[in-house]
SERO-4910 file (N, C-alpha, C, O; in steps of 0.05 Angstrom, whole numbers):
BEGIN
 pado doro    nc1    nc2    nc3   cac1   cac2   cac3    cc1    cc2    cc3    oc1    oc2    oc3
  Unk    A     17    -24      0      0      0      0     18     25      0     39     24     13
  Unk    A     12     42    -11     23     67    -20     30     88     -2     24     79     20
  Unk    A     37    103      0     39    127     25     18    141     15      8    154     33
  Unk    A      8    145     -5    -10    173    -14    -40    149     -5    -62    156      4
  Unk    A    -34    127     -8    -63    107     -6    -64    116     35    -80    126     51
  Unk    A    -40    107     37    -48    105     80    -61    132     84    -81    133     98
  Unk    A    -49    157     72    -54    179     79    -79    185     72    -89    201     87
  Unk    A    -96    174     49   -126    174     40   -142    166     69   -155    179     85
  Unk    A   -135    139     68   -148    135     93   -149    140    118   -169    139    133
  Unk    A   -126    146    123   -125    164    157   -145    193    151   -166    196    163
  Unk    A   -139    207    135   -160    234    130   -185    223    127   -203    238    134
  Unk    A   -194    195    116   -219    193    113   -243    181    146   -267    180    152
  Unk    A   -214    173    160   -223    160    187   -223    188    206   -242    192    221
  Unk    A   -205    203    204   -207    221    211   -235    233    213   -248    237    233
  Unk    A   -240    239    189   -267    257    183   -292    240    188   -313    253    187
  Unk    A   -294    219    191   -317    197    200   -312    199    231   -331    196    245
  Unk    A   -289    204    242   -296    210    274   -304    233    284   -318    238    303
  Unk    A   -288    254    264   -302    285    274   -330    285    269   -345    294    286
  Unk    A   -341    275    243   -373    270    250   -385    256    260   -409    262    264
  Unk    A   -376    238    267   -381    222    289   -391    234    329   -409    231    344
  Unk    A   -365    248    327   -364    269    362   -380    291    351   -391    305    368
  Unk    A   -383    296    332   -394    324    326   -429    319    329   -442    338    338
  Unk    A   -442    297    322   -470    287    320   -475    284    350   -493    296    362
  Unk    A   -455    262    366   -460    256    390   -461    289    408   -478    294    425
  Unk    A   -435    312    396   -441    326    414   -480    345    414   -497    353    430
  Unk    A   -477    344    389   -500    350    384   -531    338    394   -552    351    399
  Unk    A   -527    316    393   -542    297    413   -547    305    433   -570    311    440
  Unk    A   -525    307    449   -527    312    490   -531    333    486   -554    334    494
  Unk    A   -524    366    476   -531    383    478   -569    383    473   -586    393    488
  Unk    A   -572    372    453   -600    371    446   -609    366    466   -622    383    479
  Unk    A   -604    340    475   -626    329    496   -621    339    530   -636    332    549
  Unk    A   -596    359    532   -594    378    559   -615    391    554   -636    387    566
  Unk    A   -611    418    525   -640    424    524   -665    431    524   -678    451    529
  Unk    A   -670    404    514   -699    394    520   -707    386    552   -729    394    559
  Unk    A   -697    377    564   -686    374    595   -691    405    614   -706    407    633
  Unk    A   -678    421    605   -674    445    616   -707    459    608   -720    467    627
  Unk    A   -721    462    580   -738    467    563   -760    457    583   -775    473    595
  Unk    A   -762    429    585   -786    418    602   -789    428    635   -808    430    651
  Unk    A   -757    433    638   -753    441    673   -771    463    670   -792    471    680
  Unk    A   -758    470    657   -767    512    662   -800    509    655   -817    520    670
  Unk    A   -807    498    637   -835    503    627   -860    489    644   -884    493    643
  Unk    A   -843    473    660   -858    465    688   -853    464    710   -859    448    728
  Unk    A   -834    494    707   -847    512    743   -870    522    751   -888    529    735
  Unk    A   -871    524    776   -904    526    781   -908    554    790   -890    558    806
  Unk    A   -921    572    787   -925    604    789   -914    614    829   -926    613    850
  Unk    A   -896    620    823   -893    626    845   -897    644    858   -890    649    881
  Unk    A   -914    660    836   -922    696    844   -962    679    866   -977    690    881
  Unk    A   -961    658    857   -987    652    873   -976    652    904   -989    653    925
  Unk    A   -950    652    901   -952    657    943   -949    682    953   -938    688    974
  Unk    A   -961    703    929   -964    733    944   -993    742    934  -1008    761    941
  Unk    A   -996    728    919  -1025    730    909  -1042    727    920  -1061    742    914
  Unk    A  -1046    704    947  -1067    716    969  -1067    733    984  -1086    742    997
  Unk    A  -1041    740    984  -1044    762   1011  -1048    797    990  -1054    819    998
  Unk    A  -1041    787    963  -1045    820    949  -1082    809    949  -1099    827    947
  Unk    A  -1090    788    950  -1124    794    949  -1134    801    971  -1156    813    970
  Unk    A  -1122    796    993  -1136    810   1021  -1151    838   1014  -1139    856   1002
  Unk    A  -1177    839   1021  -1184    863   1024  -1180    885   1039  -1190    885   1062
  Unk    A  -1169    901   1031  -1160    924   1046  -1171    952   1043  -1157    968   1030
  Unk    A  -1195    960   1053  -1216    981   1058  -1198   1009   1050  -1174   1005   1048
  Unk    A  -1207   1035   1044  -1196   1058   1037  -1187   1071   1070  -1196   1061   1090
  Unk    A  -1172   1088   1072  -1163   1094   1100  -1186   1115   1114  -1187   1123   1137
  Unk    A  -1199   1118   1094  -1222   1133   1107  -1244   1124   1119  -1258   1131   1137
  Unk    A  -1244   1100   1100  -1276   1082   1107  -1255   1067   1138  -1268   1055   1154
  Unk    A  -1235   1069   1140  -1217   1043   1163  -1215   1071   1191  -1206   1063   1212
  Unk    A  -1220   1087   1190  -1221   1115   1204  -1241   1113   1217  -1243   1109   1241
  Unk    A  -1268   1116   1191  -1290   1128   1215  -1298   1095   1219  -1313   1093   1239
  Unk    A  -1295   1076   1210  -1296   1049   1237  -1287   1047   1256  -1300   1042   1276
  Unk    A  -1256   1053   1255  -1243   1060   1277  -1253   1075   1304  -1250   1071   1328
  Unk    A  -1267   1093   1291  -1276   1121   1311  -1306   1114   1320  -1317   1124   1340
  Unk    A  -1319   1093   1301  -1347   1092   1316  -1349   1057   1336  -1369   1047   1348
  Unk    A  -1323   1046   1333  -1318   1020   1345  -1300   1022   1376  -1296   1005   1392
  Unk    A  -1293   1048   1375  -1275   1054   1395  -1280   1044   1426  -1303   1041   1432
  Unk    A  -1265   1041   1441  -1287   1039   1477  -1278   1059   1487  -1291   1073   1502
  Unk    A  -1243   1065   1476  -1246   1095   1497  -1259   1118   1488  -1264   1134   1506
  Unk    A  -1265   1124   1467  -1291   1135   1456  -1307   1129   1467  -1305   1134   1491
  Unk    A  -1323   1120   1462  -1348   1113   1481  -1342   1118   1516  -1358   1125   1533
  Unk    A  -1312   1112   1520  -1316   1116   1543  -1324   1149   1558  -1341   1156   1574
  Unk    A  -1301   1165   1541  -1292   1194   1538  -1322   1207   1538  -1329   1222   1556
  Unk    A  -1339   1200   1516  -1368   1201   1514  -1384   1194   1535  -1405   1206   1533
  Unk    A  -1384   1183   1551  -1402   1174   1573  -1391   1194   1598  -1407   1203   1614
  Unk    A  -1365   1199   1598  -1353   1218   1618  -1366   1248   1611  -1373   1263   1629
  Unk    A  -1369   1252   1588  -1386   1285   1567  -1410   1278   1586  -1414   1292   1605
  Unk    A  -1424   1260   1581  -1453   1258   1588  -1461   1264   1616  -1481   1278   1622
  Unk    A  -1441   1250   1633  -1439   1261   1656  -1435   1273   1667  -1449   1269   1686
  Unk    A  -1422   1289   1670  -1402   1318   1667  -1429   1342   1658  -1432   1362   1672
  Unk    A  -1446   1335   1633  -1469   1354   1627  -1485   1358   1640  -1497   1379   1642
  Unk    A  -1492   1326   1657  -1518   1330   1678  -1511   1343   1702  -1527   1352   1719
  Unk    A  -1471   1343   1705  -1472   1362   1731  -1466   1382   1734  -1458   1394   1754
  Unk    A  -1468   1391   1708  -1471   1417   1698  -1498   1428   1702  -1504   1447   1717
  Unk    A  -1513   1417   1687  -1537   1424   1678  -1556   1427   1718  -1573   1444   1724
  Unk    A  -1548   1410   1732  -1548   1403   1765  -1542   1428   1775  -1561   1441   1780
  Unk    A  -1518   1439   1779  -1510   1461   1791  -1517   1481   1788  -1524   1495   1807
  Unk    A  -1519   1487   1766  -1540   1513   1749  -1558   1515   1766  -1560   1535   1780
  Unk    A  -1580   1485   1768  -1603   1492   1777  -1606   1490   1810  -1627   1487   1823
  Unk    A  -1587   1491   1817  -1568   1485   1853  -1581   1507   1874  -1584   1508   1898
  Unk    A  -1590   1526   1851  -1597   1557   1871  -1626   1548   1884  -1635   1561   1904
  Unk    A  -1641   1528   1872  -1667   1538   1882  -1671   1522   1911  -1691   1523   1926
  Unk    A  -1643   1504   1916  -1647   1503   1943  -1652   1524   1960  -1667   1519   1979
  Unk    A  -1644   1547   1957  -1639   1577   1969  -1673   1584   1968  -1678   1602   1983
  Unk    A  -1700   1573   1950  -1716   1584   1945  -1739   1570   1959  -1740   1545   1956
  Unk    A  -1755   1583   1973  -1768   1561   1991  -1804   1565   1983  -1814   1588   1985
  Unk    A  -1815   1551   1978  -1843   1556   1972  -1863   1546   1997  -1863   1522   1997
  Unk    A  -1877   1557   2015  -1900   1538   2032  -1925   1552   2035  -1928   1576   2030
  Unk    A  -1944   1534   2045  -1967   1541   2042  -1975   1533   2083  -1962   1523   2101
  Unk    A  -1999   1542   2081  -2010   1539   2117  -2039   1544   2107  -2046   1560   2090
  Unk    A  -2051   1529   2118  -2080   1519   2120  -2088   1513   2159  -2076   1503   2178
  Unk    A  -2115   1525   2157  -2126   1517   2187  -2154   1520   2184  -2163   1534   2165
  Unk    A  -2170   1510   2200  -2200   1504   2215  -2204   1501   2230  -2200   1481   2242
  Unk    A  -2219   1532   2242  -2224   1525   2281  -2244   1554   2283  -2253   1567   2264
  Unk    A  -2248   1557   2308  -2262   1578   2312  -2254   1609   2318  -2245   1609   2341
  Unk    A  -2253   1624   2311  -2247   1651   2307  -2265   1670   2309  -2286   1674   2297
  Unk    A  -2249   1687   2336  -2267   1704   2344  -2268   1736   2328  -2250   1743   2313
  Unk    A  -2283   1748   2333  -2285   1769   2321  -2297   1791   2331  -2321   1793   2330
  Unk    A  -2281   1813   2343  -2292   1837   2358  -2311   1859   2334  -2304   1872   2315
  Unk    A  -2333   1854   2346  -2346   1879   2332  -2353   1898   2347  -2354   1897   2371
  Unk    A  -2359   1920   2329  -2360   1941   2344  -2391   1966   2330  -2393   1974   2307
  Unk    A  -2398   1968   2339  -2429   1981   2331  -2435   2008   2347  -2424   2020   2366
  Unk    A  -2456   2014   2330  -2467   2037   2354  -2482   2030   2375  -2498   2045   2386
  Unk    A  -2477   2004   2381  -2506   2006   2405  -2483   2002   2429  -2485   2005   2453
  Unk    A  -2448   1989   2407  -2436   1985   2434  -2411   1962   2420  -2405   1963   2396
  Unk    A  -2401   1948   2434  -2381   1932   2430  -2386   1902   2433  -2383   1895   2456
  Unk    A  -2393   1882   2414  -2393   1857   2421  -2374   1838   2407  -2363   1846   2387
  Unk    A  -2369   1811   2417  -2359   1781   2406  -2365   1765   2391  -2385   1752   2396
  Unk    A  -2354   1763   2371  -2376   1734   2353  -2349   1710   2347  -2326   1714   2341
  Unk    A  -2361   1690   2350  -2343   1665   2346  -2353   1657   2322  -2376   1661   2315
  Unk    A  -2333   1643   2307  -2345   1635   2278  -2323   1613   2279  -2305   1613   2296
  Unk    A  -2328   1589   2255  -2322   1567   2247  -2310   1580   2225  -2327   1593   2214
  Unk    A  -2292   1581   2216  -2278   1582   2189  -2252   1567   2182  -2234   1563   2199
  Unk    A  -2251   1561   2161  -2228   1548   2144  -2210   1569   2133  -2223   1580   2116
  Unk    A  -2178   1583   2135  -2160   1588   2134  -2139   1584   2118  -2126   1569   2132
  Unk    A  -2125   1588   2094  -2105   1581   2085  -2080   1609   2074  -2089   1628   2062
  Unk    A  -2051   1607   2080  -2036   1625   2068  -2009   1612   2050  -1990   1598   2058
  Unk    A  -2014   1618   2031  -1982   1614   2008  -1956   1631   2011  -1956   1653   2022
  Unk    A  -1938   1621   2003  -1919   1644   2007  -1895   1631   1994  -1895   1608   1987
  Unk    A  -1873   1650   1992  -1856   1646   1971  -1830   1660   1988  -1828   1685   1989
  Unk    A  -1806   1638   2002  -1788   1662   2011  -1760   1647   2001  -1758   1623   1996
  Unk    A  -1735   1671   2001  -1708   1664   1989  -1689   1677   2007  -1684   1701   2010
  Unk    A  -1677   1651   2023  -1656   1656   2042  -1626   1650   2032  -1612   1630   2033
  Unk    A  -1621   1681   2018  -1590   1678   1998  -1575   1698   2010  -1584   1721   2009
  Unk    A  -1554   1693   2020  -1539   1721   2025  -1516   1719   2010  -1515   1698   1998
  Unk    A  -1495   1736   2006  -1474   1746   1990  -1450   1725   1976  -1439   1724   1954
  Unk    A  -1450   1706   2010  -1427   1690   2012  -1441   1666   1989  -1429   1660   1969
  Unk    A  -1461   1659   1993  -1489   1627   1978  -1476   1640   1944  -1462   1628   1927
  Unk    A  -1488   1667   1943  -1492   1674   1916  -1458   1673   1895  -1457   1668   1871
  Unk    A  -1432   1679   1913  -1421   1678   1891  -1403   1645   1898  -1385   1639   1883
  Unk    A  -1412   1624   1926  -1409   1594   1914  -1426   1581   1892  -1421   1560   1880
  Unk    A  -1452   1602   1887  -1465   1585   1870  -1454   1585   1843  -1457   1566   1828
  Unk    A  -1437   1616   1837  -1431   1623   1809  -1408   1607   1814  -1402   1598   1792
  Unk    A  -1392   1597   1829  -1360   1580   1833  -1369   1551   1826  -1357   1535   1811
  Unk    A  -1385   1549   1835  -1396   1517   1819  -1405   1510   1797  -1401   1488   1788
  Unk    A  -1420   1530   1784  -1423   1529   1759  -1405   1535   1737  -1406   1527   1714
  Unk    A  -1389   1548   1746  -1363   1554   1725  -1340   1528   1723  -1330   1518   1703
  Unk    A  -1338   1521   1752  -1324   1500   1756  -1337   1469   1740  -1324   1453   1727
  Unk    A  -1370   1468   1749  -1378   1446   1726  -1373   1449   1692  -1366   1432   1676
  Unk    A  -1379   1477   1688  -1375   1474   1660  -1340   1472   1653  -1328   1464   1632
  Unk    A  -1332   1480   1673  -1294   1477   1661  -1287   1452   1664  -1268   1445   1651
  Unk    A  -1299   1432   1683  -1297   1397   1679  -1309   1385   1656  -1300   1364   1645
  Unk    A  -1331   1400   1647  -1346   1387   1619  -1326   1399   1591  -1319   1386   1571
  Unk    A  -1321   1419   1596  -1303   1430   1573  -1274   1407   1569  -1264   1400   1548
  Unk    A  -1265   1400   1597  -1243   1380   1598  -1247   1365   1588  -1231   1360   1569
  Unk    A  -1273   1346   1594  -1278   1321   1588  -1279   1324   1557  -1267   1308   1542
  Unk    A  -1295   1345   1548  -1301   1347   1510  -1272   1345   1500  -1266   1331   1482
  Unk    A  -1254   1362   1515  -1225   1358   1492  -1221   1334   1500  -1224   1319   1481
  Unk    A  -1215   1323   1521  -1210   1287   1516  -1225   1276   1501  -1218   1252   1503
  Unk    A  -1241   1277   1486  -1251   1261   1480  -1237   1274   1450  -1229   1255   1436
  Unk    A  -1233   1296   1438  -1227   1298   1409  -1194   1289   1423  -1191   1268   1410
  Unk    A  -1179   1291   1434  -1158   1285   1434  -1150   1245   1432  -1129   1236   1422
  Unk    A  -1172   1228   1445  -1180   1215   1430  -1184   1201   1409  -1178   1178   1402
  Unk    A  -1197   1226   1398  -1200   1214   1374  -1174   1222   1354  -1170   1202   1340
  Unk    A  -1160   1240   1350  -1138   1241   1343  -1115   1218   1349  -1098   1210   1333
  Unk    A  -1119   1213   1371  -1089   1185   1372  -1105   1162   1361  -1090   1143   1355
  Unk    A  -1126   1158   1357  -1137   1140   1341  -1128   1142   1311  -1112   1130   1297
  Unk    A  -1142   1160   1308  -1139   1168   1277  -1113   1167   1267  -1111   1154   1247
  Unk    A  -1086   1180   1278  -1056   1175   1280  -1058   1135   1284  -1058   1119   1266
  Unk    A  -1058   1133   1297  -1049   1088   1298  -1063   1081   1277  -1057   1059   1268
  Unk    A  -1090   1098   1259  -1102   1073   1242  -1081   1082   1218  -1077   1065   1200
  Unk    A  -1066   1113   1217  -1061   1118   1201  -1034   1103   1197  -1032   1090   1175
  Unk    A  -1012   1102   1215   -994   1095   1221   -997   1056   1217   -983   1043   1201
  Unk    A  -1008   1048   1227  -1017   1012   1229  -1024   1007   1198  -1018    986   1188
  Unk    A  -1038   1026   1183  -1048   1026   1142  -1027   1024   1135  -1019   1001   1129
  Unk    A  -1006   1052   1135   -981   1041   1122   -964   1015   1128   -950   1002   1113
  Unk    A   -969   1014   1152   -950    992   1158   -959    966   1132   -944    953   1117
  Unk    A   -980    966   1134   -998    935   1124   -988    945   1096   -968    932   1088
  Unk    A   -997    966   1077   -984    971   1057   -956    972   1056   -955    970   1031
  Unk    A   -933    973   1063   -908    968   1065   -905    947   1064   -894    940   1043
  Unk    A   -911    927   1082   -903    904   1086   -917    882   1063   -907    860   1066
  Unk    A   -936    884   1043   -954    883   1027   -925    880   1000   -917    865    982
  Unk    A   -921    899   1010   -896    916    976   -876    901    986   -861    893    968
  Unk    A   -869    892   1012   -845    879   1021   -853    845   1009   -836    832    997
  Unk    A   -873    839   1014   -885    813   1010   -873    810    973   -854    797    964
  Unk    A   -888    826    962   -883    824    933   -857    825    926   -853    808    909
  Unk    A   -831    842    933   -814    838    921   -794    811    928   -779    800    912
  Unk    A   -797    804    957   -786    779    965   -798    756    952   -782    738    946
  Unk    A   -830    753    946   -833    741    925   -832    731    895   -839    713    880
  Unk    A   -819    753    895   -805    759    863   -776    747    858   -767    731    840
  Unk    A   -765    760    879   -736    743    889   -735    723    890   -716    712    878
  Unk    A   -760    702    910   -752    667    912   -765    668    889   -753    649    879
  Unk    A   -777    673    876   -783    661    847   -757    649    834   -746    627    832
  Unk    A   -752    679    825   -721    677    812   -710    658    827   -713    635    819
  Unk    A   -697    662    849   -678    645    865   -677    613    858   -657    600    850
  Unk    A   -715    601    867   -718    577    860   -711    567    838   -694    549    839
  Unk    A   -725    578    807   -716    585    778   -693    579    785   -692    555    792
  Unk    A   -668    591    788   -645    593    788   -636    563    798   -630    547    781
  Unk    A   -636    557    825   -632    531    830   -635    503    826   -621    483    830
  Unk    A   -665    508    813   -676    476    795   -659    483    769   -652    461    761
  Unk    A   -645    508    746   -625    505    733   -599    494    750   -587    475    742
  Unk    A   -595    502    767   -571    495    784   -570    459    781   -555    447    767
  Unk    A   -593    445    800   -591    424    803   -592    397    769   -589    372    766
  Unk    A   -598    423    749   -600    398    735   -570    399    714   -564    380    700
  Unk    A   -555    422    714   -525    430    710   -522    405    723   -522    382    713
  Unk    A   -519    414    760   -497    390    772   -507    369    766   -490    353    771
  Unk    A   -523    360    759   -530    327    759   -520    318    738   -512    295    737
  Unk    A   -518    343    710   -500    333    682   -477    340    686   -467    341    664
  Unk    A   -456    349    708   -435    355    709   -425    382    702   -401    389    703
  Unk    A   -447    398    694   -437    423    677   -425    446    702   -408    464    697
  Unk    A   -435    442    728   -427    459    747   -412    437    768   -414    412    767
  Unk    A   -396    451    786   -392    442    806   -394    445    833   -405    467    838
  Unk    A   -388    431    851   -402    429    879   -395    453    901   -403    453    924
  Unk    A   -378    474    890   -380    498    903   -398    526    894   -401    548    904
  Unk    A   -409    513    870   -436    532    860   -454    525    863   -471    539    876
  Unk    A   -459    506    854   -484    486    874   -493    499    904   -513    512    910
  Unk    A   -472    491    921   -478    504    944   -480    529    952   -491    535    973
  Unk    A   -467    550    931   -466    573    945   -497    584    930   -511    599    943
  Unk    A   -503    577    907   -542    577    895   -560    568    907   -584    573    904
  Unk    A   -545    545    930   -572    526    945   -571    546    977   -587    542    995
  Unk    A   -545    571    978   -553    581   1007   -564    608    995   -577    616   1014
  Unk    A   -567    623    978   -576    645    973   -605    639    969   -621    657    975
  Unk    A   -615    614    957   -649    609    949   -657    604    973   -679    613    976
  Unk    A   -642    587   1004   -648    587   1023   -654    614   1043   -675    619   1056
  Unk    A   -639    623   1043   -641    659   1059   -664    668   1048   -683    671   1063
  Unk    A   -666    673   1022   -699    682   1005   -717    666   1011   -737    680   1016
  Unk    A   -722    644   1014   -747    625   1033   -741    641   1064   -759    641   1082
  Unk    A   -724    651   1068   -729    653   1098   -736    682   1105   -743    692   1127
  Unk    A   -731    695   1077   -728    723   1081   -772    730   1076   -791    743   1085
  Unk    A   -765    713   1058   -804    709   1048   -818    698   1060   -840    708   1062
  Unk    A   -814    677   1073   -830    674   1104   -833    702   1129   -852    714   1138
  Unk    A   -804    701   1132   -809    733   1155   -830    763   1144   -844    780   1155
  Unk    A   -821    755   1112   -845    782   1098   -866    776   1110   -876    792   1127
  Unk    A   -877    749   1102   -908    741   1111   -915    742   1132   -937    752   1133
  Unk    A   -906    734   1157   -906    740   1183   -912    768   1198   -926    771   1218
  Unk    A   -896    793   1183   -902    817   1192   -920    830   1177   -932    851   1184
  Unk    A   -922    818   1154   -955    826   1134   -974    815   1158   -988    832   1169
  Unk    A   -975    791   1165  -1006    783   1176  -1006    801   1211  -1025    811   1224
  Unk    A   -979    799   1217   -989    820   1246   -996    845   1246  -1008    857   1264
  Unk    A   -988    852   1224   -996    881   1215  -1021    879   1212  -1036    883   1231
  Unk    A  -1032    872   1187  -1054    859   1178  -1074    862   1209  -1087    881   1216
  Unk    A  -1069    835   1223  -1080    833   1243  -1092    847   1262  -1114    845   1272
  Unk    A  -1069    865   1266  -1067    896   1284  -1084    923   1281  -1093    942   1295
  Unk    A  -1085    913   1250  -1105    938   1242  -1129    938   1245  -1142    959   1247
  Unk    A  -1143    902   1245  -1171    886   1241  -1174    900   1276  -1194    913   1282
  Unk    A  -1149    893   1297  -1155    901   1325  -1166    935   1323  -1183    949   1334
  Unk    A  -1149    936   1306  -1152    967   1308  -1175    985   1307  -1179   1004   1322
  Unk    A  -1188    977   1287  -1212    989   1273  -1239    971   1286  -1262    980   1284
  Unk    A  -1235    943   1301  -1251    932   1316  -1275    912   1298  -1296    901   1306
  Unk    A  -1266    913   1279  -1290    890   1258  -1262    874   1241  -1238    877   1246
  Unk    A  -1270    860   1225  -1254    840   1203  -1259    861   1177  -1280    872   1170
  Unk    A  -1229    862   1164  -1234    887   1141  -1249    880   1123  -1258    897   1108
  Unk    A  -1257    846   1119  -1275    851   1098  -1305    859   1103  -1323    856   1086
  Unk    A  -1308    868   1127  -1337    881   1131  -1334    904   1129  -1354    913   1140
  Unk    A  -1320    922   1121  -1315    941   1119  -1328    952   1084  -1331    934   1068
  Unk    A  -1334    977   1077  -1348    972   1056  -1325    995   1043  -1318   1010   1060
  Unk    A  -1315    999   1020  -1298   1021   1014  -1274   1011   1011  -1256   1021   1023
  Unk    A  -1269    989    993  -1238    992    983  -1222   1006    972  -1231   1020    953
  Unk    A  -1196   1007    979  -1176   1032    972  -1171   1022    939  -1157   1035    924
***
């Protein structure tokens, strides 16, 4: 055999093995893939674990206000102190007519009666019935200006009690306002940590099916399987201070928000 014949055939074996590795590589790449293609196309929505808590109903801050303000007890309480406070007002005012005395006197008996004439002077006894009314007011100087000191003094305890009660209602109105944002914050916190383990997870079911074909190795692996971990932990703690919040506000306003009528 020839030198130009060996050399035919080494180039021809040659080129039957480069197509040879070249099909197979084409092969495994294909079927990684399709592999990768089916992974990804059957992940499961992971925006659904913020999706119930973005459906919670959450009332407008106005309609969550005047609930707030008509559910209140120290309201009501502040209110019951007004009410009271008016009647001893309205009491003292009318305090003077102790000072005012009304009585009456009635009698029946015999009653004499001197007459007197021209023939001379005589007695007559008579039977009659008797009655006198009368009307008297024992007030002197010192009565008249305790009476005006009590009345000023009730109305300046009722005037107290009225600003407690708007003051009140102001630190109310401040916590429902303050406790709303919170729940909205933590709402926005929910969503973007859920966005994150999305990705994250995504990221690591690529991760795990690399290492299983060798394409990564076992210090990427792990350092993708502790960052998707911290984001599960970071998106759990979201949810946790969403629902106390959440919670806090239902205490707050004193009903469940979905009875509330007025969404924001």
């Amino acid at each position: 055999m020839s030198k130009r014949t060996i050399l035919a055939l080494s180039a021809f074996c040659l080129a039957l093995f480069c197509l040879h590795f070249q099909g197979f590589a084409q092969e495994k790449n294909k079927k990684d893939q399709t592999k990768q293609d089916a992974l990804t196309s059957d992940l499961p929505d992971r925006g659904l674990q913020f999706k119930e808590y973005q459906q919670l109903w959450l009332p407008s801050l106005n309609a969550l206000i005047q609930t707030a303000l008509e559910n209140s007890p120290l309201i009501r309480q502040q209110e019951a102190m007004v009410d009271m406070r008016d009647w001893q007002t309205k009491s003292a005012k009318l305090d003077w007519t102790r000072y005012f005395q009304l009585f009456s006197e009635a009698r029946y008996g015999a009653v004499d009666y001197v007459v007197v004439g021209g023939i001379g002077t005589g007695q007559i006894t008579d039977n009659t019935f008797r009655y006198n009314i009368g009307t008297r007011i024992q007030l002197n100087a010192f009565d008249f200006l305790d009476q005006k000191k009590k009345e000023k003094t009730a109305e300046a305890v009722l005037d107290f009690e009225k600003a407690k009660v708007e003051e009140a209602k102001r630190l109310i109105i401040d916590e429902v306002i303050k406790q709303y944002n919170q729940v909205i914050t933590y709402k926005e916190i929910i969503r973007i940590k859920s966005d994150n383990l999305q990705g994250q997870l995504t990221n690591m079911e690529k991760m795990e099916l690399k290492f299983a074909t060798g394409d990564e190795d076992l210090m990427e692996f792990a350092r993708i399987k502790e960052i998707t971990t911290k984001a599960q932990e970071e998106f759990e703690l979201a949810k946790k201070e969403f629902r106390e919040a959440y919670m806090l506000l239902e205490n707050l306003v004193g009903v469940k928000l979905d009875q509330i009528a007025g969404k924001n």
